[in-house]
Backbone bond lengths (Angstrom), bond angles and torsions (degrees), N, CA, C in turn:
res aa  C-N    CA-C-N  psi(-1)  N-CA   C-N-CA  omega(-1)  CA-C   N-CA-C  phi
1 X - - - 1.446 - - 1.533 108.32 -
2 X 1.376 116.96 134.55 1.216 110.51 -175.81 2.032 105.19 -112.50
3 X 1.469 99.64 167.28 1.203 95.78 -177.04 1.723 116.81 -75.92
4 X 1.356 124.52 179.56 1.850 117.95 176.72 1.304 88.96 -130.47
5 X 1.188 114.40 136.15 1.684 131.24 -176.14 1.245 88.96 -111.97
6 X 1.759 109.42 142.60 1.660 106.18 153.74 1.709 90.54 -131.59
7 X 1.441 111.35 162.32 1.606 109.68 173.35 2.124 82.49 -107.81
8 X 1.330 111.29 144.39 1.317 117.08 172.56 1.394 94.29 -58.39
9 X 1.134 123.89 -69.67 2.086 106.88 -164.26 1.112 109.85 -70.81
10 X 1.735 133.25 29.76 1.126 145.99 113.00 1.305 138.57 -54.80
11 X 1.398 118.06 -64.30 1.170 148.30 -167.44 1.658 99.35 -43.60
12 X 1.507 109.21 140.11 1.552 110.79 166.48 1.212 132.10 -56.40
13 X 1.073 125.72 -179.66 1.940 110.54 -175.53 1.825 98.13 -131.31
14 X 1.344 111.64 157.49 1.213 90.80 -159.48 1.939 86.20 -117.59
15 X 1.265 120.77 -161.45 1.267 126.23 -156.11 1.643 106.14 -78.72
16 X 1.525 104.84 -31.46 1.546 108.39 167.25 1.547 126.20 -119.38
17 X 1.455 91.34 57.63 2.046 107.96 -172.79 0.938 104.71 71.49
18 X 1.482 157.53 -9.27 1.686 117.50 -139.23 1.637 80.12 -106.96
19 X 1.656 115.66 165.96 1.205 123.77 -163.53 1.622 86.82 -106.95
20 X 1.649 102.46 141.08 1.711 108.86 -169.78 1.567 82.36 -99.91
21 X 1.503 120.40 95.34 1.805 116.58 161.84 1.198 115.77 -70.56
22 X 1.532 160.33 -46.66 1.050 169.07 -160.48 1.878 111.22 -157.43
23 X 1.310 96.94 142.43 1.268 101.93 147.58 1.826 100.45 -159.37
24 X 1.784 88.53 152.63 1.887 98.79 -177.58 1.644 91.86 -123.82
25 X 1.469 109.44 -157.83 1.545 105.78 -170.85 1.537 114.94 -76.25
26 X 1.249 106.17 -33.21 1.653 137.93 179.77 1.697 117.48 -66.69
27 X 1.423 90.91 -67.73 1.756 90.36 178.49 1.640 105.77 -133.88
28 X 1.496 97.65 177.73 1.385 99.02 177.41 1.890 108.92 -132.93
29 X 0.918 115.88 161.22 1.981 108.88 -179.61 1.628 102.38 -135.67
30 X 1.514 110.77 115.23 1.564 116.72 165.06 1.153 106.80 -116.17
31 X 1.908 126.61 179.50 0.875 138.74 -170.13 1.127 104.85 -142.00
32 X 1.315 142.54 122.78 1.260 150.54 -176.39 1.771 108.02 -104.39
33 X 1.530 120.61 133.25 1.106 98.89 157.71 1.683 103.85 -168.08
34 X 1.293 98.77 95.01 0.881 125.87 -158.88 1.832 110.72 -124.08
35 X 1.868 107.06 -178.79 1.310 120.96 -173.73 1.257 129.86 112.31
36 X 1.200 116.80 150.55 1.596 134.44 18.09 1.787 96.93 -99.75
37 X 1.742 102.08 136.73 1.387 104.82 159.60 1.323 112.61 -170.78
38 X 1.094 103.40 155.46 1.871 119.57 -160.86 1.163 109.13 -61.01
39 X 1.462 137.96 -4.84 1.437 139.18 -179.11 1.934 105.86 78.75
40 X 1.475 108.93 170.67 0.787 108.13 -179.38 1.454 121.76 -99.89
41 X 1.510 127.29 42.86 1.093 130.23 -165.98 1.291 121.44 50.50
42 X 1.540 111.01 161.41 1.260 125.53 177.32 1.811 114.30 -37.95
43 X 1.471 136.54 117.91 0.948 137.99 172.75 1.658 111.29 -147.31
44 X 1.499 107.57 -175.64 1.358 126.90 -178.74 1.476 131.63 -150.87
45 X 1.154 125.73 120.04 1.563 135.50 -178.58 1.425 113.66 -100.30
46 X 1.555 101.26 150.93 1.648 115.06 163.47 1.347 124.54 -62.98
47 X 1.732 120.14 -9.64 1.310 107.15 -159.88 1.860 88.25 -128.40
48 X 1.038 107.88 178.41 1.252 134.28 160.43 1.490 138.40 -80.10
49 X 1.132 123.39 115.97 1.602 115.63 -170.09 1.613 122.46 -116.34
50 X 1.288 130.26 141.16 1.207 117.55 178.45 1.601 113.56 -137.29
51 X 1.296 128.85 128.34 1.602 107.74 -167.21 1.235 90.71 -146.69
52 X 1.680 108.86 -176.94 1.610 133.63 -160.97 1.067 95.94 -128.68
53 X 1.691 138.59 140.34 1.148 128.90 151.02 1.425 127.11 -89.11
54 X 1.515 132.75 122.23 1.500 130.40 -145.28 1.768 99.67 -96.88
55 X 1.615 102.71 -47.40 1.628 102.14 -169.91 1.424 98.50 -151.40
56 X 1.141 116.71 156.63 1.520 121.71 -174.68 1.657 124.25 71.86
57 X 1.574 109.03 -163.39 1.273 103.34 169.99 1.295 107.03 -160.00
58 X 1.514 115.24 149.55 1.772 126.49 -170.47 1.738 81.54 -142.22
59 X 1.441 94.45 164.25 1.559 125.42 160.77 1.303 111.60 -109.12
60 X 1.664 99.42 159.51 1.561 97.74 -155.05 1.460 75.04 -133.85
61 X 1.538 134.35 157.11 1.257 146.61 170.43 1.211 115.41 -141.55
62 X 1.140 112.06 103.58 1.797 124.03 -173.27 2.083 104.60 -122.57
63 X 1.564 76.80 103.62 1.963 76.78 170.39 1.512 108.37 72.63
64 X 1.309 120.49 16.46 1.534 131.48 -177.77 1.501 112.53 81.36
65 X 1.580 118.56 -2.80 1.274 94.82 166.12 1.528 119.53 -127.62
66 X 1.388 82.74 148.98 2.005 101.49 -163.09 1.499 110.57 -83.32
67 X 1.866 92.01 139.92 1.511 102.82 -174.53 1.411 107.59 -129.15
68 X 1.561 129.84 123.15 1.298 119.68 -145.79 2.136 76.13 -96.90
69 X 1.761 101.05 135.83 1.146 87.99 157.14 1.987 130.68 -120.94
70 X 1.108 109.44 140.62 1.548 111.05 -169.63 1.470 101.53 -106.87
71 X 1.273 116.63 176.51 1.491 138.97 171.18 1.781 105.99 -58.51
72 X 1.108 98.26 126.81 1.824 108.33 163.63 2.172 91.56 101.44
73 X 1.195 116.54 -9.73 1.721 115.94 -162.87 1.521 86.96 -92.73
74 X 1.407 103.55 152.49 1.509 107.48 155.02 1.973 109.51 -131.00
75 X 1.095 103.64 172.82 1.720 100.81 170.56 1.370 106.43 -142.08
76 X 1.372 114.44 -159.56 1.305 141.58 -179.38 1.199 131.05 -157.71
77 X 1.206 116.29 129.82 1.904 124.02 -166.38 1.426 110.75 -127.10
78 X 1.223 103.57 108.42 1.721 104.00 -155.70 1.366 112.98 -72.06
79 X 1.026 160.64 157.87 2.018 156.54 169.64 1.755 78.74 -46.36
80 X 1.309 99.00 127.64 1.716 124.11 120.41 2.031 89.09 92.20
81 X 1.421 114.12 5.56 1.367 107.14 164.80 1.384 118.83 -84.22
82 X 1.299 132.07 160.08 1.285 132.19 -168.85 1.643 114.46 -105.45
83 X 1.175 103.95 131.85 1.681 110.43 -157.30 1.479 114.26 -144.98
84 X 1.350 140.61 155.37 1.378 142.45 161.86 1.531 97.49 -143.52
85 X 1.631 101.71 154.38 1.699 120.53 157.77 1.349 102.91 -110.92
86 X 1.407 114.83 140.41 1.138 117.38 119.47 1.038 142.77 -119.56
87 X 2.233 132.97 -178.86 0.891 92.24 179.00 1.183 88.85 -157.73
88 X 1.328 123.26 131.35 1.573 137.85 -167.16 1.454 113.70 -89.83
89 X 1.458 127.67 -20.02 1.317 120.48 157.44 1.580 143.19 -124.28
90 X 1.178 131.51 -64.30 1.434 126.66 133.92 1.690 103.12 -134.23
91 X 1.908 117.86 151.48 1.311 95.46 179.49 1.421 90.47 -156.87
92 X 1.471 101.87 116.56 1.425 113.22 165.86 1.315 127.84 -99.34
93 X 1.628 107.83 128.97 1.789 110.49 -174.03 1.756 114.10 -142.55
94 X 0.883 137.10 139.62 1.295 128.98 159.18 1.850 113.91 -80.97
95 X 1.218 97.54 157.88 1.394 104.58 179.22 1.955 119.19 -148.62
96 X 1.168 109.43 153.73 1.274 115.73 170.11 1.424 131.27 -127.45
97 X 1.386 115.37 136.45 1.125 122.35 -146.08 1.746 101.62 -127.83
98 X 1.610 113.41 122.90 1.203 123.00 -168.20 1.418 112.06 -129.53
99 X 1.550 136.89 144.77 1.457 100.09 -66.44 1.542 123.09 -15.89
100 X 1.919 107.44 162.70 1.537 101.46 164.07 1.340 118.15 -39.70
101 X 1.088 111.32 171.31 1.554 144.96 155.49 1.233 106.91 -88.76
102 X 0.962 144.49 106.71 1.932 143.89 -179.04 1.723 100.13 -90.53
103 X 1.817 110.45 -55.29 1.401 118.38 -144.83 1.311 108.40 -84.59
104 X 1.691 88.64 -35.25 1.873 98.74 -148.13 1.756 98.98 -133.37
């Protein structure tokens, strides 16, 4: 089995910016880095997410309550809870996605 390299200013872009760097059968890893924008409202996924915040800052809203996120923080977004970002100035983060992320 060999390894899959992506260079990020390679990497595909997915329907709402975030850069698709890897995905295997298990998980998937993007990079968002983006802003300023209001998020996409309250929603919900099948998979699980976990990310780092690299530069800037967005809010994260899980279940109505808000988590401001900064550089050096990471969180967690469990499958099938209801959540939005936004982000009022620029905010770069990587994230992981369990199952993949295929769409989004």
């Amino acid at each position: 089995m060999s390894a899959s390299l992506v260079s990020a200013d390679a990497a595909p872009t997915g329907p709402d910016g975030q850069k698709l760097l890897a995905a295997g059968e298990r998980v998937a890893l993007r990079l968002w880095d983006e802003g300023p924008t209001p998020g996409q409202g309250p929603h919900a996924h099948p998979y699980e997410t976990v990310g780092y915040a690299l530069e800037g800052e967005a809010t994260l809203t899980i279940d109505g309550a808000e988590t401001k996120l900064t550089p050096g923080l990471s969180w967690v977004v469990p499958a099938g809870a209801e959540h939005f970002y936004s982000v009022s100035g620029h905010f770069k983060a990587i994230e992981a996605t369990s199952p993949p992320a295929r769409s989004n």
